[in-house]
N, CA, C and O atoms as a GROMACS GRO file, in nm:
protein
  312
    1UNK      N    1  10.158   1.190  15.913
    1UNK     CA    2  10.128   1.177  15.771
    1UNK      C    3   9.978   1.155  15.750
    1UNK      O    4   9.912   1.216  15.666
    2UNK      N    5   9.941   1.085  15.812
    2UNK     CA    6   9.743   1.032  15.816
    2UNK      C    7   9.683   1.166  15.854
    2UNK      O    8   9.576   1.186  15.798
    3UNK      N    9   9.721   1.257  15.927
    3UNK     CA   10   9.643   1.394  15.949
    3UNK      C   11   9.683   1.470  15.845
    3UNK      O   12   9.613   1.571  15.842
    4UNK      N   13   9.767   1.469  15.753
    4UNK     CA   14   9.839   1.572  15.682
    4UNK      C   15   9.718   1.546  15.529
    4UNK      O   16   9.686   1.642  15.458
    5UNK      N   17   9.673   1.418  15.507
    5UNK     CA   18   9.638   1.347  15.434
    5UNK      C   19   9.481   1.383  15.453
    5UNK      O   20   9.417   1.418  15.353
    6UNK      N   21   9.418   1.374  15.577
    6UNK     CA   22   9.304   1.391  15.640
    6UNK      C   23   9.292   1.578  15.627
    6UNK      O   24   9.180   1.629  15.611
    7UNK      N   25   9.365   1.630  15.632
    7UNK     CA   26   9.331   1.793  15.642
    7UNK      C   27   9.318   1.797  15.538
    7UNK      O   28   9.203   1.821  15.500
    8UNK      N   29   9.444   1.775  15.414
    8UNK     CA   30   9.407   1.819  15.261
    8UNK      C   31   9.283   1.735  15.226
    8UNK      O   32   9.216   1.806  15.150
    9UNK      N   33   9.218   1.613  15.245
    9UNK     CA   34   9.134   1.563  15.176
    9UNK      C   35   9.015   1.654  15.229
    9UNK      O   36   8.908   1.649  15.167
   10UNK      N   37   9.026   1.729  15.330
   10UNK     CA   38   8.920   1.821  15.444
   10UNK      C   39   8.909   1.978  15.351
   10UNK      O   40   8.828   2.070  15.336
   11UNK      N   41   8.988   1.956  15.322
   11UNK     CA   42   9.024   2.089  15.235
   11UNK      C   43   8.954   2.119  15.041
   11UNK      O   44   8.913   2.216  14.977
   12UNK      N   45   8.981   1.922  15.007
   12UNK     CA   46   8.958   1.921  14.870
   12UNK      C   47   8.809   1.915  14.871
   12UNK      O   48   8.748   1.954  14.771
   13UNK      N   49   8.721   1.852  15.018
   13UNK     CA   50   8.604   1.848  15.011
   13UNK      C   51   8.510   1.971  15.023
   13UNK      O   52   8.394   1.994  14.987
   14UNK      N   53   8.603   2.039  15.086
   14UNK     CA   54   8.556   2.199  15.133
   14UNK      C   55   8.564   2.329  15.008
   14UNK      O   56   8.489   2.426  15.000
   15UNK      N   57   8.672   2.297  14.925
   15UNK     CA   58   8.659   2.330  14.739
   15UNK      C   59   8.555   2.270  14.713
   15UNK      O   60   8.486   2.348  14.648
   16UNK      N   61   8.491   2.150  14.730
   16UNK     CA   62   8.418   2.115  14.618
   16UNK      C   63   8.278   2.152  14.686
   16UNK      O   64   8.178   2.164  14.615
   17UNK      N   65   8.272   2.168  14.805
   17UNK     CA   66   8.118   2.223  14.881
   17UNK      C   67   8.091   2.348  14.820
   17UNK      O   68   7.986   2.384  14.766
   18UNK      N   69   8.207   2.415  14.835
   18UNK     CA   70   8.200   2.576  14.812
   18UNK      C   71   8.141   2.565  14.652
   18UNK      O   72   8.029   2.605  14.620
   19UNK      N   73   8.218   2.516  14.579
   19UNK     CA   74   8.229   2.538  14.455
   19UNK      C   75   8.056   2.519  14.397
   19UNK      O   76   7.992   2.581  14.312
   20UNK      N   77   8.015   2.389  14.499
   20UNK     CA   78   7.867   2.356  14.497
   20UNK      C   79   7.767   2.437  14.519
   20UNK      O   80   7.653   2.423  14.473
   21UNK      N   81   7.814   2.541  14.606
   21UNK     CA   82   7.741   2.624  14.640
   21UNK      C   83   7.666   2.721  14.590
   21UNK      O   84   7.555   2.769  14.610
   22UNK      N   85   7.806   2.745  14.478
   22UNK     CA   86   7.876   2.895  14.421
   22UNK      C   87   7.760   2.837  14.256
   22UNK      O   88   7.679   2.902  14.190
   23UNK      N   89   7.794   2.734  14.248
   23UNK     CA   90   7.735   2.704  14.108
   23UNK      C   91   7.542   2.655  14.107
   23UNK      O   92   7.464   2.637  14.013
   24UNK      N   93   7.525   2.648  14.249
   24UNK     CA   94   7.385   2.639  14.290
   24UNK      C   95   7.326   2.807  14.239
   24UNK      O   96   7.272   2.851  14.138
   25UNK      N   97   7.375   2.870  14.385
   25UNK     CA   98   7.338   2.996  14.350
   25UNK      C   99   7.317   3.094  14.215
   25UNK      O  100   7.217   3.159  14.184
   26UNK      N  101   7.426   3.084  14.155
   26UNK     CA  102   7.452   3.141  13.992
   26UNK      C  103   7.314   3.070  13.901
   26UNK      O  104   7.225   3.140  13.852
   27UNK      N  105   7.318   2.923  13.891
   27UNK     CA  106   7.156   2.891  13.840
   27UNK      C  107   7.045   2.936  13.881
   27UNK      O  108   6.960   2.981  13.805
   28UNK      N  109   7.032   2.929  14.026
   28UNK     CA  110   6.888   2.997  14.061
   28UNK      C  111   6.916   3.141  14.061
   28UNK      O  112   6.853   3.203  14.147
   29UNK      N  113   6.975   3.193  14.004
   29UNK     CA  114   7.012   3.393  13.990
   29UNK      C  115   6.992   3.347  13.849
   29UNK      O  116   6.904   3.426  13.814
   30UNK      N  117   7.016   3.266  13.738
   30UNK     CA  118   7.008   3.257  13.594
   30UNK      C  119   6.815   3.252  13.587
   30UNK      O  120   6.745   3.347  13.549
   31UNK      N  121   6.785   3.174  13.614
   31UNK     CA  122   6.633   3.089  13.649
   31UNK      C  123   6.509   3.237  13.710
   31UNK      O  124   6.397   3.273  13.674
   32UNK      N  125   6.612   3.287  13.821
   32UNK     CA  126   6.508   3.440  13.814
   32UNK      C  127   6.523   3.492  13.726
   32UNK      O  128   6.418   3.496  13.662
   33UNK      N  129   6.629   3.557  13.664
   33UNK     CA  130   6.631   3.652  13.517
   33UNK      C  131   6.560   3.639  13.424
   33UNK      O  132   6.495   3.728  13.368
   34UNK      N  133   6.570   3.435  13.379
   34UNK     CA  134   6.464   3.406  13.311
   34UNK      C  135   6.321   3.410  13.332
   34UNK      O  136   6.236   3.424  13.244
   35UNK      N  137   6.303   3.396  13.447
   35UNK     CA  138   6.141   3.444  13.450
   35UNK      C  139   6.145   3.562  13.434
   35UNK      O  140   6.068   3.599  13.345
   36UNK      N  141   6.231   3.680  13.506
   36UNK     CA  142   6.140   3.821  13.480
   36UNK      C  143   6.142   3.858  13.322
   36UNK      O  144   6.049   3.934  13.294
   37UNK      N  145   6.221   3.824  13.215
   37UNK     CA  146   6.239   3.832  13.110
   37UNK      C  147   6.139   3.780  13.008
   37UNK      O  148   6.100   3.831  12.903
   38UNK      N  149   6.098   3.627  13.084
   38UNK     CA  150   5.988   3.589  13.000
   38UNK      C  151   5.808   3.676  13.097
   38UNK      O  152   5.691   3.661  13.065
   39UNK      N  153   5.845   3.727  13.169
   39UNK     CA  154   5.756   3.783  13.243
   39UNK      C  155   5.711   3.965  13.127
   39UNK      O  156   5.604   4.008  13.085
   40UNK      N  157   5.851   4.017  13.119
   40UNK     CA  158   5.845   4.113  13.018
   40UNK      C  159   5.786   4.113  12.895
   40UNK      O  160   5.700   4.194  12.862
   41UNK      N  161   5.852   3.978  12.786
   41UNK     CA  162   5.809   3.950  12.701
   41UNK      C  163   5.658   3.920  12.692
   41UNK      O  164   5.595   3.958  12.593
   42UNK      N  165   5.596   3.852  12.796
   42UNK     CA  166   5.459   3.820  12.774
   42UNK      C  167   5.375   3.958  12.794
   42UNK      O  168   5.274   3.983  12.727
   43UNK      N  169   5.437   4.057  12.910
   43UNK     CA  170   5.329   4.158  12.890
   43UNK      C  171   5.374   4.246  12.774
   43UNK      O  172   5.306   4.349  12.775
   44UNK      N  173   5.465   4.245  12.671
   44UNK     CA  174   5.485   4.319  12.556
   44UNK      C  175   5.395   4.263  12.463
   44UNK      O  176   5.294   4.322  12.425
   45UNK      N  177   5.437   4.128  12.417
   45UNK     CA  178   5.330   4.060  12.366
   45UNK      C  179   5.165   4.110  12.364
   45UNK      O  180   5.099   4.124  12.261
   46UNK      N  181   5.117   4.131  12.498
   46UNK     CA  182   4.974   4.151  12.537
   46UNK      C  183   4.950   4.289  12.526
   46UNK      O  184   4.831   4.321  12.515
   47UNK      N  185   5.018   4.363  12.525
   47UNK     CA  186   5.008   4.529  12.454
   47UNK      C  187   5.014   4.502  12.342
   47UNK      O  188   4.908   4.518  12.282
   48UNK      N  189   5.145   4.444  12.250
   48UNK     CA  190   5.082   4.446  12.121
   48UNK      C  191   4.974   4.347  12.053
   48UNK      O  192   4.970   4.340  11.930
   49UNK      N  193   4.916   4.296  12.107
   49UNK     CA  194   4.800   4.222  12.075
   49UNK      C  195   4.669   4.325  12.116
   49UNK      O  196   4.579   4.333  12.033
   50UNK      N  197   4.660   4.382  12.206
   50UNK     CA  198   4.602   4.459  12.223
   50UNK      C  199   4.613   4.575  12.131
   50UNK      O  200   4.520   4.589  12.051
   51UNK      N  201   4.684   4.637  12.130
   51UNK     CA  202   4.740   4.743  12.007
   51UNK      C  203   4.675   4.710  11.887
   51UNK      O  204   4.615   4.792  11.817
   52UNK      N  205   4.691   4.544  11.856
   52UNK     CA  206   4.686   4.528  11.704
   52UNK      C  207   4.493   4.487  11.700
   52UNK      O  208   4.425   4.478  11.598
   53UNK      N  209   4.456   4.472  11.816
   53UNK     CA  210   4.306   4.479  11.832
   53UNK      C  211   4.262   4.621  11.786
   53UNK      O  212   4.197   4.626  11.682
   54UNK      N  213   4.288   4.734  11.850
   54UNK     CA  214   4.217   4.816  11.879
   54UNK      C  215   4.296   4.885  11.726
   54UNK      O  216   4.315   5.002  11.756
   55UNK      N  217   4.325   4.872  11.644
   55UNK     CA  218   4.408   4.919  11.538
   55UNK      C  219   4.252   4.806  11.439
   55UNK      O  220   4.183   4.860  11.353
   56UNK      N  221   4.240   4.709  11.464
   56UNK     CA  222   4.145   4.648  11.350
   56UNK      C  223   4.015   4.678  11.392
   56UNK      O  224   3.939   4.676  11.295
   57UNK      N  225   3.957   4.705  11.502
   57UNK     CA  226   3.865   4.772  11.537
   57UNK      C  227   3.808   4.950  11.484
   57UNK      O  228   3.698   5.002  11.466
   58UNK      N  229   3.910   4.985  11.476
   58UNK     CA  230   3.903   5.108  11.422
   58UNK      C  231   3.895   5.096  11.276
   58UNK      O  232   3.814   5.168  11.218
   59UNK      N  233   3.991   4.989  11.186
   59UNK     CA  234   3.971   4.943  11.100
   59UNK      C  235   3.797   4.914  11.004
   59UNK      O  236   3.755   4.950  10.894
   60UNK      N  237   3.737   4.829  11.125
   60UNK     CA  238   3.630   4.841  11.076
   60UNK      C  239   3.554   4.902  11.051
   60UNK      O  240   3.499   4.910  10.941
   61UNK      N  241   3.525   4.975  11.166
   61UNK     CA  242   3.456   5.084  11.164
   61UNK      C  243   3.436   5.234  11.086
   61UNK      O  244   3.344   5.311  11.058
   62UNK      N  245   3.583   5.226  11.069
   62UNK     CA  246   3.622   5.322  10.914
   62UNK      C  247   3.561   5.270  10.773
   62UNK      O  248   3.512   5.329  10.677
   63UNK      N  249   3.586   5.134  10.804
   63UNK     CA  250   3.516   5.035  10.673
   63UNK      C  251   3.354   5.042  10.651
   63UNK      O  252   3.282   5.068  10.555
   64UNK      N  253   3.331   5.002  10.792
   64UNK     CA  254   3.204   5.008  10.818
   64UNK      C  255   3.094   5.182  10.788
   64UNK      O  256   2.978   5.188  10.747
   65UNK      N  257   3.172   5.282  10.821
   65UNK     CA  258   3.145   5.449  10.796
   65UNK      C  259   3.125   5.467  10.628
   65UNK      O  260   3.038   5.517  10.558
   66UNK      N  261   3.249   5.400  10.604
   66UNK     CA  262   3.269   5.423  10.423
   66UNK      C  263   3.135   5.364  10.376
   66UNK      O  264   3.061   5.443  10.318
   67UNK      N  265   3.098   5.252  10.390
   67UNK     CA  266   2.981   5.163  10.365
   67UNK      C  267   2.866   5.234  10.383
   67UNK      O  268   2.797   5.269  10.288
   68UNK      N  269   2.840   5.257  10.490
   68UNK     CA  270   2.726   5.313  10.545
   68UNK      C  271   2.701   5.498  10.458
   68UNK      O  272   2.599   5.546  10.408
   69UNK      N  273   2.840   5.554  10.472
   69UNK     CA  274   2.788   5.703  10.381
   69UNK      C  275   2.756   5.674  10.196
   69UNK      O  276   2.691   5.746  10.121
   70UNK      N  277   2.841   5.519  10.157
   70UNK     CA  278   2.816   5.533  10.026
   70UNK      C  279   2.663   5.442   9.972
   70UNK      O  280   2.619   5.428   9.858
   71UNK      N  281   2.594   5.373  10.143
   71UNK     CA  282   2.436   5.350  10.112
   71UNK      C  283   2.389   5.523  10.122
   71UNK      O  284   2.368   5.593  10.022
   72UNK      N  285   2.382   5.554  10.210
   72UNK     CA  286   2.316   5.690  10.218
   72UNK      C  287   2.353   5.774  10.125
   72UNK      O  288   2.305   5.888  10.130
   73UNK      N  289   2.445   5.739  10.019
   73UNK     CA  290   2.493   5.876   9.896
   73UNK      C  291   2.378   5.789   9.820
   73UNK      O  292   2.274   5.852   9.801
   74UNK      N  293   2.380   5.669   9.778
   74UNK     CA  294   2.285   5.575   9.694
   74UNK      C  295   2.116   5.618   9.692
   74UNK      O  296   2.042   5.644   9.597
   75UNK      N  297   2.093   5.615   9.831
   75UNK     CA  298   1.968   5.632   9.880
   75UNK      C  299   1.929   5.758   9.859
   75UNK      O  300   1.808   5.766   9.839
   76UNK      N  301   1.998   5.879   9.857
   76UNK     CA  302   2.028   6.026   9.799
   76UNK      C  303   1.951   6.058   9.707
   76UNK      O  304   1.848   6.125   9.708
   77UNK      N  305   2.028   5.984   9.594
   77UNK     CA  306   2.043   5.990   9.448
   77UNK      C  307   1.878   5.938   9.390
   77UNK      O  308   1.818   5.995   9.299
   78UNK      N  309   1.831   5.827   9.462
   78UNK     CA  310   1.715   5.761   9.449
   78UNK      C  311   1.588   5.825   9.479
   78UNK      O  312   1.482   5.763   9.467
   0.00000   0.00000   0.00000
C-alpha cells in the first residue's frame, strides 16, 4: 500500500513538472512573438515618420518655390 501511494504521488508530481514545463515554454514562445511584433511595429512607425518627413519637406519647398516665383513676378512688374 506505501508503494502504491509513493508511485501515484511520483506520478502526480511528474503531471505537475510536465505541466510546468509545458506552461514555461508557451510564455517564452508568447514573449518572442511579442518582441518580433513590437519589433515590426517600431520599424513601421519609422517609415512612416520618415514618409511623413519627406512629404513636409517637399511641402516646403513647394511653399518655398510659390514664394520665391511670386517675389520674382513682383520684382518683374517693378
Amino acid at each position: 500500500m506505501v508503494r502504491s501511494f509513493s508511485v501515484k504521488s511520483n506520478d502526480y508530481m511528474y503531471v505537475i513538472y510536465v505541466s510546468g514545463l509545458i506552461r514555461s515554454i508557451l510564455s517564452l514562445h508568447d514573449l518572442i512573438n511579442n518582441k518580433i511584433n513590437a519589433k515590426e511595429v517600431e520599424a513601421e512607425r519609422a517609415k512612416r515618420e520618415k514618409e511623413e518627413e519627406v512629404e513636409k519637406k517637399q511641402k516646403e519647398e513647394e511653399l518655398r518655390k510659390k514664394v520665391d516665383d511670386k517675389k520674382a513676378a513682383e520684382n518683374e512688374t517693378k
